[in-house]
N, C-alpha and C positions, 0 to 999 in steps of 0.2 A: 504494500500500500504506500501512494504516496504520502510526503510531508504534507503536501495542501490539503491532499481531502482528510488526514489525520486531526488537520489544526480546524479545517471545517468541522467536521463528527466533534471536538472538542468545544467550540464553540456555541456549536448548538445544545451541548450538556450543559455550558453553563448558564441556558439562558431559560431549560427545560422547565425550573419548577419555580422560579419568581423573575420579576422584572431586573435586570442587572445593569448596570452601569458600566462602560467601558473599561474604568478603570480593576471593576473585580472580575472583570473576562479577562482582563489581561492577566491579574494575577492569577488565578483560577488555570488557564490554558498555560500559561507559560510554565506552572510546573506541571499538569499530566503530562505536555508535550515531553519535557525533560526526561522523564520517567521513562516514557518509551521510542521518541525517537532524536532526542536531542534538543538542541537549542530554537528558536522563533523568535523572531523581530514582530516590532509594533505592527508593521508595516503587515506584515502577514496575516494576521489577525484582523486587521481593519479590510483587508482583499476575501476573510472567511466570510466574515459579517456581512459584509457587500455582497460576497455570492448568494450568502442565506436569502438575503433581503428580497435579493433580485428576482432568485424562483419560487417566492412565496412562503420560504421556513420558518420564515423570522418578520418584525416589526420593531422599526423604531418610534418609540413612546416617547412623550415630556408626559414626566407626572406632574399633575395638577395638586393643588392644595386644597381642593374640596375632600370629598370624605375618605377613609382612610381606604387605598387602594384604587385613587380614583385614575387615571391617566386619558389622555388622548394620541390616538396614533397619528404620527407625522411624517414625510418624508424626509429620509436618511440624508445629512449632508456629515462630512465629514467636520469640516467647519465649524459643527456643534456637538461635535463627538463626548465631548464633557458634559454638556447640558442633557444629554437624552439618555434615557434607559429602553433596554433591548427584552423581549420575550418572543417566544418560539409560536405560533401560527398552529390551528390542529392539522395540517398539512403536514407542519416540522415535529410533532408531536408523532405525527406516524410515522413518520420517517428515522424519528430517534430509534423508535422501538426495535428497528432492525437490526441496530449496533447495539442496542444496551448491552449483552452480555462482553462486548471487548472493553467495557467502560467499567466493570466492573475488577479487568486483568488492571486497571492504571491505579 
């Protein structure tokens, strides 16, 4: 398996079961990736996200301050990479389920 769709499948675990932040994807991915196939750059991670985005796995949210767990989904820029939080789509949610068991080897 490649690195990219490695640090993809990773990405998309961290975004499986709450809204996340770029900043805990990165740290989250950057050590399963270590574990099993070595080192990732920002840059890679930000090319997962974007792939997730683009064929439907994934959403980029700004959480709103209305009630607790409220957000609206927005389109991805880079640019705002700090300001948004990331979850998985039930498209991405099916899609996990076919890798979960190598997610449990990391």
């Amino acid at each position: 398996m490649q690195v990219r769709q490695i640090v993809e499948q990773y990405v998309l675990r961290a975004i499986s079961d709450d809204y996340e932040t770029f900043d805990r994807i990165l740290h989250d991915v950057t050590a399963w990736v270590a574990k099993r196939a070595g080192e990732v750059d920002r840059q890679t991670i930000i090319w997962a996200l974007k792939e997730l985005i683009n064929g439907g796995y994934a959403e980029a949210y700004r959480l709103s301050s209305g009630p607790p767990g409220s957000a609206d989904a927005v389109t991805f820029a880079e640019q705002s990479l700090d300001e948004l939080s990331f979850y998985v789509t039930p498209k991405g949610k099916k899609y996990a389920k076919s890798f979960q068991k190598e997610w449990r080897k990391a």
